[in-house]
C-alpha positions, 0 to 999 in steps of 0.5 A: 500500500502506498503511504499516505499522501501530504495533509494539505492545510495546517491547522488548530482544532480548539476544544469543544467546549469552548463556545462562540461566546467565549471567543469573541470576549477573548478575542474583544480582551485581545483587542484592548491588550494595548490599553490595558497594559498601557494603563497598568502603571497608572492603576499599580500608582493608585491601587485599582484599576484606572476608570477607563480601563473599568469601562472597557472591561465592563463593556466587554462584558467581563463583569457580566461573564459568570452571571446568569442569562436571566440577568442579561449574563453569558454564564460562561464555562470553565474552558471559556473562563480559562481562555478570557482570564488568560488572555487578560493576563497576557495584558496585565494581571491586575486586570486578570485577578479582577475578572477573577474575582468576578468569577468567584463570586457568582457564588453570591447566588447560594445566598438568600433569595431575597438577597439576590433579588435585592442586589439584582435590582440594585446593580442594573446598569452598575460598571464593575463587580456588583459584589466582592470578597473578604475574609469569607473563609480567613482565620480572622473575621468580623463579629456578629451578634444575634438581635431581633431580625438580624445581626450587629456587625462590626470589624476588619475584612482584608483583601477586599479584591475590587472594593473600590469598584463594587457596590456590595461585600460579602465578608465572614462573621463570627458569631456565639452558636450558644446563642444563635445556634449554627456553626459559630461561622457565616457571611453577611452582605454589607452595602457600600455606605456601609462600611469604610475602605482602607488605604492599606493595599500597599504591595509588591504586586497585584497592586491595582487590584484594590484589594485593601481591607474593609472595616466597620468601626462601630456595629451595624445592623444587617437583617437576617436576609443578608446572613448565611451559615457558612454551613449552607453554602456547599449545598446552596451552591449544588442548588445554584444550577437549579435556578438559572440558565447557562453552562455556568449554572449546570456546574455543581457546587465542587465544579464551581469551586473548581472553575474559580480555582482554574481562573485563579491560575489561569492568571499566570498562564496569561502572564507567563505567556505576556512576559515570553512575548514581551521578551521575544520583542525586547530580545531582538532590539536589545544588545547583550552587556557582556558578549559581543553578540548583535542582539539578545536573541543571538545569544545561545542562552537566551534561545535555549531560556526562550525555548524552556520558558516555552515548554513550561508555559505549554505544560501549564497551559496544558495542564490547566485547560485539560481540567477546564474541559473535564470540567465542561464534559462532566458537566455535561454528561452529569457526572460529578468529581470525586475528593481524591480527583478535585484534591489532585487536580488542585494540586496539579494546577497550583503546580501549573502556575508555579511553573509560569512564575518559574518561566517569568522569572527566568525571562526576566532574568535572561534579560537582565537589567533593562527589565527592572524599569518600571515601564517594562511589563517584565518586571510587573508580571514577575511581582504580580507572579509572585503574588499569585501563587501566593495565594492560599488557595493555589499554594502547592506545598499545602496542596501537597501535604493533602495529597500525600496524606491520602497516598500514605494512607493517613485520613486528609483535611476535611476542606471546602474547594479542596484548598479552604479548611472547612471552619469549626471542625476539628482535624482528624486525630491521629492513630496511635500506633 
């Protein structure tokens, strides 16, 4: 038999979960790479981002991305999410971790209904997250005391990511079961007005992420609509799929949890992918100080760091898109993950995006100083990097620890998302052996 004749056309197959609607925002993100990266400086200088890059994202529709078609939302998928928040990094990862935040809070929607409603009704027309973030899960919370209809609230949230673009919060409560019963553990909605913003985000990266702490100096009233056991949530989140439409809002509660987990990291994949582009630019019109080669990108070094930078990136991306369409398939097909799969997956794409910062880093590094300026975009994603994958959630040491108690037949943590101890309740005792 005669062997096959040549293929005539190269060509990408994309995955089949991802939707038209998730091409034509990624591609709109594309677009507005020269502005927002352009504007980054300028939003690192006063902690979020700038009012015109804002307004782009919103009309972009990245703000209204995750939330249902019911209320005008795309609902995208994980791999869509994947795709959109990548490509933001590739620009700036202030912009990216924005879009990020976004994804996670959808998770608002496991709140009461009459909350829901209310904040609904209350954003139409709003530029920016309608809610964000703090201290939901942290160690230390705010406190809370049962009264007649409701709660008193006071105390200090950090990492508000995006309070100053957002018109409501969600923070975590601590509060006494003896009296109130439940867990000693809960969220409450606070409205704006309603608590003061500080001006303390002042850090290494992430820095135009406003992601500065929020405080209630003295108690507030906050009725019981706006409270929610922390108890309730996985369960409320399993019900979201129920209410609304969309791919998003067939996800059950773990894949949910998982898809904000992959956004997080896609994060640096976007960036590690920014910064290999940057330095395949800036390689070429730069002269290397120490050897006499016409350009950087002359220099073996720099092609054999070039071509590592790129393998990681790749195993990364890899990695990270692999689990966004098992999320998108299982979905589908109705099928849920189990604790050992979601505790390895976690780990698996924590390690992904450690991979990336570990390709930025040796970009910048092969580079050398000319990166350092604050006017090169090499430098911001080494910092902003770092911060990433600093990040509770997706730090892989403990991810592993989790893991290799399962392996070694030691009975894990039990965790919400994998990555979140579960609060008020105790660790697993060991066997006395």
């Amino acid at each position: 038999m005669p062997p096959p004749g040549p293929i005539a056309e190269v060509g990408v197959v994309e995955s089949q979960w991802l939707t038209d609607a998730g091409r034509e925002l990624r591609d709109r993100i594309r677009e507005l790479k020269p502005l927002i990266r352009s504007r980054a400086r300028e939003g690192e200088r006063i902690g979020a981002l700038t009012p015109d890059v804002l307004q782009a994202l919103d009309e972009a529709g990245v703000y209204r991305m995750t939330m249902p078609v019911e209320w005008g939302g795309s609902a995208l998928g994980a791999r869509d999410l994947v795709e959109v928040v990548a490509a933001l990094g590739e620009a700036d990862g202030s912009a990216a971790w924005s879009a990020f935040v976004g994804v996670g809070l959808r998770n608002f929607l496991g709140l009461q209904p009459k909350l829901i409603e209310e904040i609904r009704k209350d954003v139409e027309g709003w530029v920016g997250p309608a809610l964000v973030g703090a201290s939901v899960f942290a160690t230390t919370v705010g406190n809370a005391r049962k009264v007649d209809g409701g709660w008193m609230v006071d105390g200090r949230w950090a990492f508000g990511s995006g309070c100053k673009h957002a018109r409501w919060a969600m923070v975590g409560v601590a509060f006494d079961p003896a009296e109130a019963g439940g867990t000693g553990r809960g969220v409450v909605v606070l409205e704006r007005e309603q608590f003061e913003i500080l001006d303390d985000w002042h850090v290494m990266g992430l820095s135009g992420t406003s992601s500065n702490s929020l405080r209630v100096t003295e108690e507030i009233f906050v009725p019981d609509h706006r409270f929610l056991d922390l108890s309730e949530f996985p369960p409320r989140l399993d019900q979201i799929r129920h209410h609304y439409s969309g791919a998003a809002f067939r996800q059950s509660g773990r894949a949910l949890l998982m898809t904000v987990a992959l956004s997080n990291t896609s994060i640096a994949l976007g960036m590690a992918r920014g910064a290999l582009s940057c330095f395949a630019e800036q390689a070429i019109r730069r002269k290397p100080f120490t050897l006499p080669y016409p350009s950087v990108a002359e220099m073996a070094s720099a092609q054999v760091a070039a071509g590592r930078a790129q393998a990681m990136i790749l195993l990364a991306g890899s990695t990270i898109e692999r689990y966004a369409d098992q999320v998108d398939a299982r979905t589908e097909a109705g099928l849920e993950f189990g604790d050992d799969e979601e505790s390895e997956i976690s780990l698996a794409v924590a390690y992904a995006a450690n991979l990336c910062e570990d390709a930025i880093n040796l970009l910048q590094k092969t580079l050398g100083s000319s990166t350092v300026s604050l006017s090169n975009p090499i430098q911001r994603f080494v910092r902003d990097a770092r911060v990433v994958t600093s990040h509770g959630a997706i730090r892989v040491d403990p991810l592993a620890e989790q893991n290799g108690r399962r392996l070694l037949g030691i009975e894990p943590f039990p965790m919400i998302g994998a990555a979140v101890p579960q609060r008020g309740v105790t660790a697993p005792e060991k066997e006395l052996v």
